[in-house]
SESE-34748 format. One record per residue (C-alpha): residue in one letter; x negated, y, z. Coordinates in Angstrom, 1 decimal. Example, Ala and Ser with C-alpha at 12.3 -4.5 7.8 and 13.67 -1.06 7.14 Angstrom:
<atoms>
<atom r="A" u="-12.3" v="-4.5" w="7.8"/>
<atom r="S" u="-13.7" v="-1.1" w="7.1"/>
</atoms>
This chain:
<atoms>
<atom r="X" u="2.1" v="-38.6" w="3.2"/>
<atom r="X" u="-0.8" v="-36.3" w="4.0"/>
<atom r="X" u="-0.4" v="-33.5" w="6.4"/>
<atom r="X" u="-2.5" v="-30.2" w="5.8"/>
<atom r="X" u="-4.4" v="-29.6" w="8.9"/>
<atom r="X" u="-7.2" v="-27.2" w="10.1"/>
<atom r="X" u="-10.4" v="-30.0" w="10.1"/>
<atom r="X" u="-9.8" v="-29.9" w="14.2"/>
<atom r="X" u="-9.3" v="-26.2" w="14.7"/>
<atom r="X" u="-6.4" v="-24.0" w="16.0"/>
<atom r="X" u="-4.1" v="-21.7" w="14.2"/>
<atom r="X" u="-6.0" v="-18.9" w="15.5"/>
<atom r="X" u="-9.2" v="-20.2" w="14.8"/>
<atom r="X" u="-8.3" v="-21.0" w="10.8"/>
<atom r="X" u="-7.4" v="-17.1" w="10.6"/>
<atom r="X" u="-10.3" v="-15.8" w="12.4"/>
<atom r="X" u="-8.3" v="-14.6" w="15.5"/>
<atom r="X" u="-5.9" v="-12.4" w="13.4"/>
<atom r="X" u="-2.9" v="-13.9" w="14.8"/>
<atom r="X" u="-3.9" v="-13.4" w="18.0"/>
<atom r="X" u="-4.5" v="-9.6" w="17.1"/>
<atom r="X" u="-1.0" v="-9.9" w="15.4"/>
<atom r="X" u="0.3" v="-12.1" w="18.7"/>
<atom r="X" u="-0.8" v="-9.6" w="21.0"/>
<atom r="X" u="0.2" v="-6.0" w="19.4"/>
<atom r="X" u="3.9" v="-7.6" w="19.0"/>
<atom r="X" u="4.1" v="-9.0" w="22.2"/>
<atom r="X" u="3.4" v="-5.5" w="23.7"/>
<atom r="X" u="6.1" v="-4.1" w="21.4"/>
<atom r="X" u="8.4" v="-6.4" w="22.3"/>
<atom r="X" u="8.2" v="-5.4" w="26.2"/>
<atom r="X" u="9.7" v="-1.8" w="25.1"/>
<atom r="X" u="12.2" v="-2.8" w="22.1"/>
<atom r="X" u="12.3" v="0.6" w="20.8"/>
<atom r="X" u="8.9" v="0.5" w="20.0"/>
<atom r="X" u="10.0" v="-1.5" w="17.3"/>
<atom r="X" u="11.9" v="1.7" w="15.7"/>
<atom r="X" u="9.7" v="4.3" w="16.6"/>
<atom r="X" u="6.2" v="3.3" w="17.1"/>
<atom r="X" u="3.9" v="4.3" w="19.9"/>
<atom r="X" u="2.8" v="7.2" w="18.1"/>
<atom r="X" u="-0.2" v="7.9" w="15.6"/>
<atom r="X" u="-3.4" v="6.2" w="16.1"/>
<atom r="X" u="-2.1" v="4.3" w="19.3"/>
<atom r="X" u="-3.4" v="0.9" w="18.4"/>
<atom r="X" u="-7.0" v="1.3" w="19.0"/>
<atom r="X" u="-6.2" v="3.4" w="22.8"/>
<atom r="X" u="-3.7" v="0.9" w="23.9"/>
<atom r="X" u="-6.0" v="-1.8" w="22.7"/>
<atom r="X" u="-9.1" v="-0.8" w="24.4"/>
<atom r="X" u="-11.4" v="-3.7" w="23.1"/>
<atom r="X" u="-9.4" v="-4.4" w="19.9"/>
<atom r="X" u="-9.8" v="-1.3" w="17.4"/>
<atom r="X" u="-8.1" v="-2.8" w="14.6"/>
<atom r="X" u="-5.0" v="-5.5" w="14.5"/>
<atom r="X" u="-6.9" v="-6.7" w="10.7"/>
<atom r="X" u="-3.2" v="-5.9" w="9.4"/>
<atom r="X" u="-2.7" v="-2.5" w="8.1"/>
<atom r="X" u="1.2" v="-2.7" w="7.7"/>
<atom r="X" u="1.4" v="-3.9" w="11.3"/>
<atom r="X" u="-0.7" v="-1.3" w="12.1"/>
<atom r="X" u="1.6" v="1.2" w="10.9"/>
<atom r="X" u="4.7" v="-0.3" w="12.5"/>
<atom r="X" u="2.7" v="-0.7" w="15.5"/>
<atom r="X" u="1.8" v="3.2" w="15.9"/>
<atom r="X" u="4.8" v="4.7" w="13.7"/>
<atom r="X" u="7.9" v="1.9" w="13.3"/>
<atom r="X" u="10.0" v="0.7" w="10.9"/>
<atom r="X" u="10.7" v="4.1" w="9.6"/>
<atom r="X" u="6.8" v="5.0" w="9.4"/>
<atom r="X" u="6.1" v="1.6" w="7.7"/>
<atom r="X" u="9.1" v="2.0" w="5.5"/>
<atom r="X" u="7.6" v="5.5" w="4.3"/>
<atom r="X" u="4.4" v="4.4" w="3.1"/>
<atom r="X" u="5.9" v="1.2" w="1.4"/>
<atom r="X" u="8.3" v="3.5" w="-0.3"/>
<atom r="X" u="5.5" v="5.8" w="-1.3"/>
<atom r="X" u="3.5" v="2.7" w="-2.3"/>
<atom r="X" u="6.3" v="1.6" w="-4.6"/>
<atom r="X" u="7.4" v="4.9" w="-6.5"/>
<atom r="X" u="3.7" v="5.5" w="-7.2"/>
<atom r="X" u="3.5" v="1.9" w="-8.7"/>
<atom r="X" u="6.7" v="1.9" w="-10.6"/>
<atom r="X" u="6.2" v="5.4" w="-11.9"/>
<atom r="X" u="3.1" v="4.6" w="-13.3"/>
<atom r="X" u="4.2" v="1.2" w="-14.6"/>
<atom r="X" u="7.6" v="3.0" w="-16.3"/>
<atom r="X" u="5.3" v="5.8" w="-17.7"/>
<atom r="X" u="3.1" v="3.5" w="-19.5"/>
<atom r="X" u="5.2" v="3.5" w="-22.7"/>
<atom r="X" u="5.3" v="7.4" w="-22.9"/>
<atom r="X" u="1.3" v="7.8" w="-22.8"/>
<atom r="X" u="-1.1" v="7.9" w="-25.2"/>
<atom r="X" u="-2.9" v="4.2" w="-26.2"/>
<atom r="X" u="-6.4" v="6.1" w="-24.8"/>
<atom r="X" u="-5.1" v="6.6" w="-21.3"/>
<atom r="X" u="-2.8" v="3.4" w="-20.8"/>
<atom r="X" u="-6.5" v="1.2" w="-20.0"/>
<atom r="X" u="-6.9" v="3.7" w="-16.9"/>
<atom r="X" u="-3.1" v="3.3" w="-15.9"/>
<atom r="X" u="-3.3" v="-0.2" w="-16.4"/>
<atom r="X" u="-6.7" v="-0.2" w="-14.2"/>
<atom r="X" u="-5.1" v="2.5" w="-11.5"/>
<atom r="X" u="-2.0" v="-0.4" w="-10.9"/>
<atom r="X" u="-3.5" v="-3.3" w="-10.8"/>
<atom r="X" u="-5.9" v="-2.5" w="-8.4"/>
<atom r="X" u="-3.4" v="0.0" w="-6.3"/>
<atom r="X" u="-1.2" v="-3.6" w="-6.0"/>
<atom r="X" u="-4.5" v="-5.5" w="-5.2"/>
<atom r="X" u="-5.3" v="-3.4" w="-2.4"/>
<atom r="X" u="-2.0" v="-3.5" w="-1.0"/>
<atom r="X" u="-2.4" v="-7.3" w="-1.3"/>
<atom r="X" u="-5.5" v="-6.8" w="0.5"/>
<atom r="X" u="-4.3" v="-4.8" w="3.4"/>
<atom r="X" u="-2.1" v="-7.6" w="5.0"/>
<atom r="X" u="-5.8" v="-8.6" w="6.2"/>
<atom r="X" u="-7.6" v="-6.0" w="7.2"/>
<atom r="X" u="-7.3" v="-2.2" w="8.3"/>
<atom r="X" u="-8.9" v="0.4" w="6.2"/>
<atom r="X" u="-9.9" v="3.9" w="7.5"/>
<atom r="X" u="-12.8" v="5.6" w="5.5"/>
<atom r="X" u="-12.0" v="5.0" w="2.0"/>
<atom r="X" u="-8.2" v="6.3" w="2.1"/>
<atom r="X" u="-9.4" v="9.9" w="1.3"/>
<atom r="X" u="-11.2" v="8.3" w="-2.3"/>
<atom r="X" u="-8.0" v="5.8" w="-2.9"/>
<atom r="X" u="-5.4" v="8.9" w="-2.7"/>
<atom r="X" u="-7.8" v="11.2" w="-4.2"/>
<atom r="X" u="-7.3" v="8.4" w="-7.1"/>
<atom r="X" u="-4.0" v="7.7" w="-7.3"/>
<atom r="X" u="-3.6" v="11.7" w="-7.6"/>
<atom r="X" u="-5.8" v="12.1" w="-10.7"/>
<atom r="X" u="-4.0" v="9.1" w="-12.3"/>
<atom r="X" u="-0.2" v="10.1" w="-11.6"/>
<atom r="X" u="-1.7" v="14.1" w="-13.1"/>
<atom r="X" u="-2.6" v="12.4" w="-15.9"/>
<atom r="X" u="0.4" v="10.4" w="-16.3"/>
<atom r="X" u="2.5" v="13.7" w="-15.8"/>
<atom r="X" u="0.4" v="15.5" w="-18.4"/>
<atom r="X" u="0.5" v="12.6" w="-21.0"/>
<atom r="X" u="4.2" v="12.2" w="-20.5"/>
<atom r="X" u="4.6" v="16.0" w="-20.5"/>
<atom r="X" u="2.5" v="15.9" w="-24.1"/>
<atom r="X" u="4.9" v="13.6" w="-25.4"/>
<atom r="X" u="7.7" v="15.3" w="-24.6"/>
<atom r="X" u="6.5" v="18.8" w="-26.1"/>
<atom r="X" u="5.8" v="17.1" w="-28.9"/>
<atom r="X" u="9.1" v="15.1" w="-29.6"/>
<atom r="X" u="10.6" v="18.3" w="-29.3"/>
<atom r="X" u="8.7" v="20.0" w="-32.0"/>
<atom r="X" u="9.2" v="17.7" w="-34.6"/>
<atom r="X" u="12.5" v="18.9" w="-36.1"/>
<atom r="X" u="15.6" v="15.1" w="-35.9"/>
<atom r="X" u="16.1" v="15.2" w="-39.8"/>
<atom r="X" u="12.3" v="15.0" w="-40.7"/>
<atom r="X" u="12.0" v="18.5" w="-41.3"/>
<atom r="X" u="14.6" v="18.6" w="-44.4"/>
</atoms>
């Protein structure tokens, strides 16, 4: 039976030192428990950290400096934007749904990509984004609405 292995190399090695990063920020939340619930406060990680900047997590990143409820917050925000647009997609019009489509799949990509690294400059372009798309959701799904009201149940007779 073979046995995966890392050609020689450690754990921390294979992951380029990430879960050493990840070792180290929950080690230091573990010597005050609370931390756990509510953070260390915004943007602690890099002061507390002097010569690591960056944990190469962003959800631990978010526990680290705003806890479980903090994290929870933005997954939840994640989620309804996701499942909002994914529910409206049958209430648009054909022309928009390739952007919608577009908007999710990449929204869920990125959040796949943040489990490896931390992102700080390009969050004001990714919300500004995710804004335009859910306004034109609204207005498409507002469109629809106005105009299922004005056509009359009985086909106008």
């Amino acid at each position: 039976m073979s046995q995966f292995n890392f050609s020689g190399r450690s754990l921390d090695m294979a992951s380029s030192g990430r879960i050493d990063f990840w070792r180290q920020a929950l080690t230091m939340m573990s010597y005050w428990p609370l931390s756990f619930v509510t953070g260390y406060g915004w943007n602690s990680y890099p002061t507390l950290f002097l010569g690591y900047g960056d944990p190469h997590n962003s959800y631990l990143m978010y526990w680290f400096n705003l806890g479980i409820f903090g994290l929870a917050l933005y997954l939840f925000i994640a989620f309804w934007i996701i499942r909002f647009a994914v529910t409206s997609l049958p209430l648009i019009v054909a022309e928009a749904k390739p952007l919608v489509i577009g908007f999710i799949v990449g929204f869920l990509s990125l959040h796949v990509a943040l489990f490896f690294v931390g992102l700080y400059t390009p969050w004001l372009f990714i919300w500004a984004i995710a804004g335009t798309t859910l306004r034109l959701v609204i207005e498409e799904r507002r469109k629809g609405v106005l105009e299922s009201a004005a056509v009359p149940e009985n086909g106008g007779q």
